[in-house]
DRENTORKOL-3810 file (N, C-alpha, C; in nm, 4 decimals):
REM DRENTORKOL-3810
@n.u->6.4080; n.v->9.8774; n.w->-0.5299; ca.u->6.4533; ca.v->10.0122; ca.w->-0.5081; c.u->6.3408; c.v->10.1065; c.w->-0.5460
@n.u->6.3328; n.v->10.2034; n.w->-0.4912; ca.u->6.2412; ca.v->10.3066; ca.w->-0.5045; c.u->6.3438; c.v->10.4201; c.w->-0.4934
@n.u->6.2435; n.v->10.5898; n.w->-0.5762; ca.u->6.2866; ca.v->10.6776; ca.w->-0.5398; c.u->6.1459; c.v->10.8020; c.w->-0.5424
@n.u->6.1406; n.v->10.8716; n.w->-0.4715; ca.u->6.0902; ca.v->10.9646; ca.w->-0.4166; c.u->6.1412; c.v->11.1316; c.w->-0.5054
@n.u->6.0310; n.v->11.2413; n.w->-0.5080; ca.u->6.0936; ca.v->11.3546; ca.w->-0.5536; c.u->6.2213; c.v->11.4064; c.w->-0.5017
@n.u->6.1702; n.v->11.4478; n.w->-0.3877; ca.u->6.3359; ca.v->11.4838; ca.w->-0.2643; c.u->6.4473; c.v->11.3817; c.w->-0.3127
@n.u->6.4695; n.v->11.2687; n.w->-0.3066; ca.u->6.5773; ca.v->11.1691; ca.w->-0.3325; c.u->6.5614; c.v->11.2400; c.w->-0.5128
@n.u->6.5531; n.v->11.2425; n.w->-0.5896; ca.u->6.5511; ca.v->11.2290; ca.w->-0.7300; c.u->6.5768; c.v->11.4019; c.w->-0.8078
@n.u->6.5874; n.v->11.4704; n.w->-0.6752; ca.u->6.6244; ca.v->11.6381; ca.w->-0.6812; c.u->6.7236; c.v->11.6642; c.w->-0.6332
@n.u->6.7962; n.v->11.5477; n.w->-0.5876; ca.u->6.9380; ca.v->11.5791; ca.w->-0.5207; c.u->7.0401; c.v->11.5453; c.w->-0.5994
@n.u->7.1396; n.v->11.5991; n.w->-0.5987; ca.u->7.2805; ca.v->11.5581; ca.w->-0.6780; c.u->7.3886; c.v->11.4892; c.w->-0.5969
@n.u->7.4534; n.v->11.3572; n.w->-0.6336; ca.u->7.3957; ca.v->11.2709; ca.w->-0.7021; c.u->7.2373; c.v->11.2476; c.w->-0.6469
@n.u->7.1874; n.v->11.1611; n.w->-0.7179; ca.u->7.0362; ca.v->11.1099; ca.w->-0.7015; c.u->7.0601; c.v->10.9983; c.w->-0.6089
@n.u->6.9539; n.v->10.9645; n.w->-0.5083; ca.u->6.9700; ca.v->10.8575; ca.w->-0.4671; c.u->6.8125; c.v->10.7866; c.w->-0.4438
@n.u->6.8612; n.v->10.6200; n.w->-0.4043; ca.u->6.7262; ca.v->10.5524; ca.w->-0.4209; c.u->6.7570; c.v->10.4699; c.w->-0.3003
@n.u->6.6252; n.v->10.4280; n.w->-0.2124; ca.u->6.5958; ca.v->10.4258; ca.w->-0.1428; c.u->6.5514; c.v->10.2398; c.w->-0.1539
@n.u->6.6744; n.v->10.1484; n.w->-0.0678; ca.u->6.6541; ca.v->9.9842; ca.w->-0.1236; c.u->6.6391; c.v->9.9311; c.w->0.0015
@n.u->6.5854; n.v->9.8138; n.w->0.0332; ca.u->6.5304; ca.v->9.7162; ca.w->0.0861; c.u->6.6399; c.v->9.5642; c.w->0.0121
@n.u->6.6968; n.v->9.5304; n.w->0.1181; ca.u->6.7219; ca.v->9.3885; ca.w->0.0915; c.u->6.6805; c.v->9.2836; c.w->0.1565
@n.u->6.6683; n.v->9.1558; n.w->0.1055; ca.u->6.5847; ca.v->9.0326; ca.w->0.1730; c.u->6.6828; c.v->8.9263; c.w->0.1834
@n.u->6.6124; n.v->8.8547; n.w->0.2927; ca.u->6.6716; ca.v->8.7308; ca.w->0.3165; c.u->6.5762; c.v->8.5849; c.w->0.2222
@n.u->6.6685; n.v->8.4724; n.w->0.1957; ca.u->6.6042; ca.v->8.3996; ca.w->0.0806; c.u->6.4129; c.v->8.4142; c.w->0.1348
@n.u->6.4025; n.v->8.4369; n.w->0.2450; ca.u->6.2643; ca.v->8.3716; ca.w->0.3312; c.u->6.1778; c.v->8.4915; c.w->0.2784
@n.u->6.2454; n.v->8.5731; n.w->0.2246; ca.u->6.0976; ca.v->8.7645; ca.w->0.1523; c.u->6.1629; c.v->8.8311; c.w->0.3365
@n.u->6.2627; n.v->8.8145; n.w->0.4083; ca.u->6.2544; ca.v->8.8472; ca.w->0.5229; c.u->6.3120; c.v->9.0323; c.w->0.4543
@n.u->6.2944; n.v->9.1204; n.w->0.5488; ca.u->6.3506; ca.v->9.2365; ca.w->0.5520; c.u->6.5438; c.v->9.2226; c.w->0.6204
@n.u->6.6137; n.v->9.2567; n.w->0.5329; ca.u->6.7491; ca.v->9.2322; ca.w->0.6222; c.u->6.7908; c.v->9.3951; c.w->0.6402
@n.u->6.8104; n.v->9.4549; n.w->0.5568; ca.u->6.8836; ca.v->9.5720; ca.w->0.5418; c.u->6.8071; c.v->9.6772; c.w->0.4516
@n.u->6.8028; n.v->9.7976; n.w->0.5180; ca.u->6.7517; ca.v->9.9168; ca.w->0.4274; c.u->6.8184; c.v->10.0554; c.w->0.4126
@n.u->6.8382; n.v->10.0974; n.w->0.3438; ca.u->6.9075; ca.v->10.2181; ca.w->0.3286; c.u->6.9140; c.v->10.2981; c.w->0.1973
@n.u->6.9694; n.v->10.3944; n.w->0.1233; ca.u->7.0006; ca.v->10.4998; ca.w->0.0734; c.u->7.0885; c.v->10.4238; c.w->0.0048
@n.u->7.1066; n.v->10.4159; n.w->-0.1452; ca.u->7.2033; ca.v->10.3935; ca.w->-0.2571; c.u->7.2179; c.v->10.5525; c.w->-0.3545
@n.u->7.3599; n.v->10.5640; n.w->-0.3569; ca.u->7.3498; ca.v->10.7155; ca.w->-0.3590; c.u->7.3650; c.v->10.6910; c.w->-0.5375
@n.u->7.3399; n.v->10.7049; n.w->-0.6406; ca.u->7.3708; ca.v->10.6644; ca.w->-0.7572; c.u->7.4696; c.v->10.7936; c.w->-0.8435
@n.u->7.6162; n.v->10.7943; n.w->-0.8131; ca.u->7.6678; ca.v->10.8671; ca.w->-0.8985; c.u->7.6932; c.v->10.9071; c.w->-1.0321
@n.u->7.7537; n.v->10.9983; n.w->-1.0399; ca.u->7.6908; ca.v->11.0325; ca.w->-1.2487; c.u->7.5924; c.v->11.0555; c.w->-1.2060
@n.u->7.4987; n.v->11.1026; n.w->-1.1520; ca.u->7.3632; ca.v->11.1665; ca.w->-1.1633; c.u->7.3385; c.v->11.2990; c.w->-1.1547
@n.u->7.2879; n.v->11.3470; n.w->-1.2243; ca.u->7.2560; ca.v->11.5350; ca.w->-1.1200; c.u->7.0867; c.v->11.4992; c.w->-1.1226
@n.u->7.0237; n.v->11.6391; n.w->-1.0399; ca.u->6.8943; ca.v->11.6444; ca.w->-0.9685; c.u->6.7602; c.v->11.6367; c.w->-1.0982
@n.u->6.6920; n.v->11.6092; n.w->-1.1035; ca.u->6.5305; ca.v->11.6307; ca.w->-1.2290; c.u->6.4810; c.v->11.6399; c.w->-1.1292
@n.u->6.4018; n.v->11.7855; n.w->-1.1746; ca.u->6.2998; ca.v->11.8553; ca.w->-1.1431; c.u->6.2305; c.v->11.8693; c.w->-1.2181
@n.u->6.2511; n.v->11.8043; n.w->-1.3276; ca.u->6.1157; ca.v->11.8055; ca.w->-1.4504; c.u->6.0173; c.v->11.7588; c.w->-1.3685
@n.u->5.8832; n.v->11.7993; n.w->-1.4833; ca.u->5.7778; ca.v->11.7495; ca.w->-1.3966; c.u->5.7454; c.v->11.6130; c.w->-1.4587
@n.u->5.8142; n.v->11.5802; n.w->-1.5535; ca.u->5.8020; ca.v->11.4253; ca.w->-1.6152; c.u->5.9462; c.v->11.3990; c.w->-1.5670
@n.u->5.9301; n.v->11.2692; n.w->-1.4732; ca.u->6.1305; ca.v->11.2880; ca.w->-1.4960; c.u->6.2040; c.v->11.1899; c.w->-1.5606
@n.u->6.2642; n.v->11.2440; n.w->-1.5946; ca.u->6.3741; ca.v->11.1128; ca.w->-1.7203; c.u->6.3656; c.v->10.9566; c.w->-1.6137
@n.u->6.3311; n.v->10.9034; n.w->-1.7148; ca.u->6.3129; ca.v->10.7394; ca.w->-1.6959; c.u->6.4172; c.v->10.6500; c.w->-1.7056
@n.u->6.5476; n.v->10.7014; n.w->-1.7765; ca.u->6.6634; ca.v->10.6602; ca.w->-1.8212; c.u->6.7381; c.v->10.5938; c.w->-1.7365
@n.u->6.7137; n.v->10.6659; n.w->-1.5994; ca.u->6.8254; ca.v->10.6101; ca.w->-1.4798; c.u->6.7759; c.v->10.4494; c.w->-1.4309
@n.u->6.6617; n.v->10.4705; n.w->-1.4326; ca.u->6.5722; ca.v->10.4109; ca.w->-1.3601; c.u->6.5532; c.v->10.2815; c.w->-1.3994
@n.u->6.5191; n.v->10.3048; n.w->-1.6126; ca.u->6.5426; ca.v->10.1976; ca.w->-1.7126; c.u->6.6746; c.v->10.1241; c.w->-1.6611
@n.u->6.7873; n.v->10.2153; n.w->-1.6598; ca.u->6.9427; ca.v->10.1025; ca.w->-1.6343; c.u->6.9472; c.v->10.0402; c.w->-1.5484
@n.u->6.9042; n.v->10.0910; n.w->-1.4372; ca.u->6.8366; ca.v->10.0178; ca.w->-1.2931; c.u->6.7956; c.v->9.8529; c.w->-1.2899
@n.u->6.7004; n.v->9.8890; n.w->-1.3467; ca.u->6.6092; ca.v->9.7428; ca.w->-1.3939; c.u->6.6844; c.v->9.6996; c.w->-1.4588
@n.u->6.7172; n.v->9.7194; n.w->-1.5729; ca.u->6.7593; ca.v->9.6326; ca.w->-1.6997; c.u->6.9306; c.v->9.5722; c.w->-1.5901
@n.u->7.0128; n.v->9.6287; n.w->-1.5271; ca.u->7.1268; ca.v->9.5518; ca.w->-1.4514; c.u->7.0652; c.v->9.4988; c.w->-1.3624
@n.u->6.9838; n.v->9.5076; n.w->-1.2628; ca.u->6.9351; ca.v->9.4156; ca.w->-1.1750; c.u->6.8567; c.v->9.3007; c.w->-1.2288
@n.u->6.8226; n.v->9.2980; n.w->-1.3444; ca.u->6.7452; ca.v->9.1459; ca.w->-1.4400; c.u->6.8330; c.v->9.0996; c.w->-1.4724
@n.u->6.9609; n.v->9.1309; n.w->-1.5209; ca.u->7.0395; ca.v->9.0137; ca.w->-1.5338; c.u->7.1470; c.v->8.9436; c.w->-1.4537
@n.u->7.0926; n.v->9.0242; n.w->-1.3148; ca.u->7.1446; ca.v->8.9558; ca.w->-1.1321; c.u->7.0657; c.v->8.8362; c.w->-1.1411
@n.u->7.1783; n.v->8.7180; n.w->-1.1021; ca.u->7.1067; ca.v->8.6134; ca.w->-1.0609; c.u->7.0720; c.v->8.5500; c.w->-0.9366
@n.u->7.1270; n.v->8.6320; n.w->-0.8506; ca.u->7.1159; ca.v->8.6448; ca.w->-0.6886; c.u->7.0633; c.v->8.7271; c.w->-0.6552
@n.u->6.9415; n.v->8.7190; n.w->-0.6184; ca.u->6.8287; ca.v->8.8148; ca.w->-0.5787; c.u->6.8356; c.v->8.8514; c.w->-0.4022
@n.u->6.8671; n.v->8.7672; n.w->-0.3424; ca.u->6.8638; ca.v->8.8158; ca.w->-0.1878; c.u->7.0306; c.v->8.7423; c.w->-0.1691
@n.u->6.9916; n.v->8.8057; n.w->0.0099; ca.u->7.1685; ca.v->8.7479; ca.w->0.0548; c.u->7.1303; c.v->8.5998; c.w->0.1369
@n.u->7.2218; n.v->8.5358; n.w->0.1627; ca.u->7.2495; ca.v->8.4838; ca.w->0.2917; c.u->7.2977; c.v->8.4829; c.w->0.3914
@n.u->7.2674; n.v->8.4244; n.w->0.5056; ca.u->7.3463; ca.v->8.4631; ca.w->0.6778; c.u->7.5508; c.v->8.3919; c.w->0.6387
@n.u->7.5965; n.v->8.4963; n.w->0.6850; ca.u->7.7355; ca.v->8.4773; ca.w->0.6603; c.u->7.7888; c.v->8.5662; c.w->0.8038
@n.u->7.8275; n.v->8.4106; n.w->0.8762; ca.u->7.8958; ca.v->8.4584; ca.w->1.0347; c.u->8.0105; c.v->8.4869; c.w->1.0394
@n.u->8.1257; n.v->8.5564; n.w->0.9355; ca.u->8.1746; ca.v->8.5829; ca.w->0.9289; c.u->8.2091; c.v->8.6902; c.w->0.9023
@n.u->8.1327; n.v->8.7839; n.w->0.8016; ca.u->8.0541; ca.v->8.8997; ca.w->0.8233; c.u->8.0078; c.v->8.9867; c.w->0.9874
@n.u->8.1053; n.v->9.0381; n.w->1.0273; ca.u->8.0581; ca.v->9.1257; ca.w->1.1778; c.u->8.0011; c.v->9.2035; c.w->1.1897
@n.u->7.9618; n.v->9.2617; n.w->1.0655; ca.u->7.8966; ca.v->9.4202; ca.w->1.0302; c.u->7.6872; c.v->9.4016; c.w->0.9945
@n.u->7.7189; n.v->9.2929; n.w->0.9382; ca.u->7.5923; ca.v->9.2835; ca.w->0.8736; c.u->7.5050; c.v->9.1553; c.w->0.9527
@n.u->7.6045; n.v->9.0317; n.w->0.9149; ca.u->7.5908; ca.v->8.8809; ca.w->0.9304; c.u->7.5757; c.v->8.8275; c.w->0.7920
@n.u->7.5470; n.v->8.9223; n.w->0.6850; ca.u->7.4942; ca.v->8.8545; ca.w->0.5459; c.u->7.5624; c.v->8.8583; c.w->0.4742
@n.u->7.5999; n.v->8.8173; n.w->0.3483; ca.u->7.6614; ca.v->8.8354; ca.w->0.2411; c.u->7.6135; c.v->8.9740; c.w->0.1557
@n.u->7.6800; n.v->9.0009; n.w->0.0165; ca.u->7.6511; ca.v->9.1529; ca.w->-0.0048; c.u->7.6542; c.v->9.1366; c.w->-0.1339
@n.u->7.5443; n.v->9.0156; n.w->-0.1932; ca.u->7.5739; ca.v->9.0064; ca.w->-0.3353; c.u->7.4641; c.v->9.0143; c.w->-0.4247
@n.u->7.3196; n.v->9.0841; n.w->-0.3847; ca.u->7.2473; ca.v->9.1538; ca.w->-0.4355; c.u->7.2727; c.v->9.2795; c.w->-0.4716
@n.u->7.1843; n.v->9.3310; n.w->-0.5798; ca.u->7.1924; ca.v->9.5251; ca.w->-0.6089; c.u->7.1269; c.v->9.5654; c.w->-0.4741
@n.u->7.1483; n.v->9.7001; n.w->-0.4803; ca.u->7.2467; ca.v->9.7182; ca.w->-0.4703; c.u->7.3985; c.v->9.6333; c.w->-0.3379
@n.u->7.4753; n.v->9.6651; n.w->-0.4464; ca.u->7.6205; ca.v->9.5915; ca.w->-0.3743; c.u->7.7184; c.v->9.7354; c.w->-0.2778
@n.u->7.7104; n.v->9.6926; n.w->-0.1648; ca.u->7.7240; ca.v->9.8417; ca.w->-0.0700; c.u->7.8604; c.v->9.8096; c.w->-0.0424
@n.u->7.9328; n.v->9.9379; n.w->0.0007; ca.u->8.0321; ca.v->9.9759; ca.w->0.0648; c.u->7.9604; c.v->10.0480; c.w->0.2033
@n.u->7.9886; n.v->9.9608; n.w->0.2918; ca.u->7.9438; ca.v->9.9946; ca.w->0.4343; c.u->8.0651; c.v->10.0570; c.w->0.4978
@n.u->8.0333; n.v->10.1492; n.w->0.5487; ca.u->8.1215; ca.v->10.2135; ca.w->0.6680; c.u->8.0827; c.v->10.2325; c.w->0.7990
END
């Protein structure tokens, strides 16, 4: 996950993720909107969000998805961070 000034000045904040297939393949990319957040515009910006970020995604033990044909929306499973509600 990454985030950008624009993404990190908006309320909620959001970050900007990449998910993979077991192969490093690109599957899915999009916008994780992270609620409880408001905008930093500091010019240092709080590290805090970012720290919780990491520190819950290290103790994920499923790092990418797999192909799941049952799944019509995606094809993959949805059990990496972020974990989406697709519409």
């Amino acid at each position: 996950m990454s985030q950008d000034a624009s993404q990190r000045n908006k309320t909620p904040q959001q970050w900007a993720f990449v998910k993979y297939d077991a192969l490093g393949r690109s599957i899915m990319t999009g916008n994780y909107i992270y609620k409880e957040t408001s905008a930093d515009a500091a010019i240092v910006p709080d590290r805090s969000k970012r720290e919780w970020l990491q520190s819950y995604s290290d103790t994920l033990k499923i790092i990418w998805e797999k192909r799941n044909v049952n799944d019509i929306l995606t094809g993959y499973t949805n059990k990496s961070i972020p974990r989406l509600t697709l519409m």
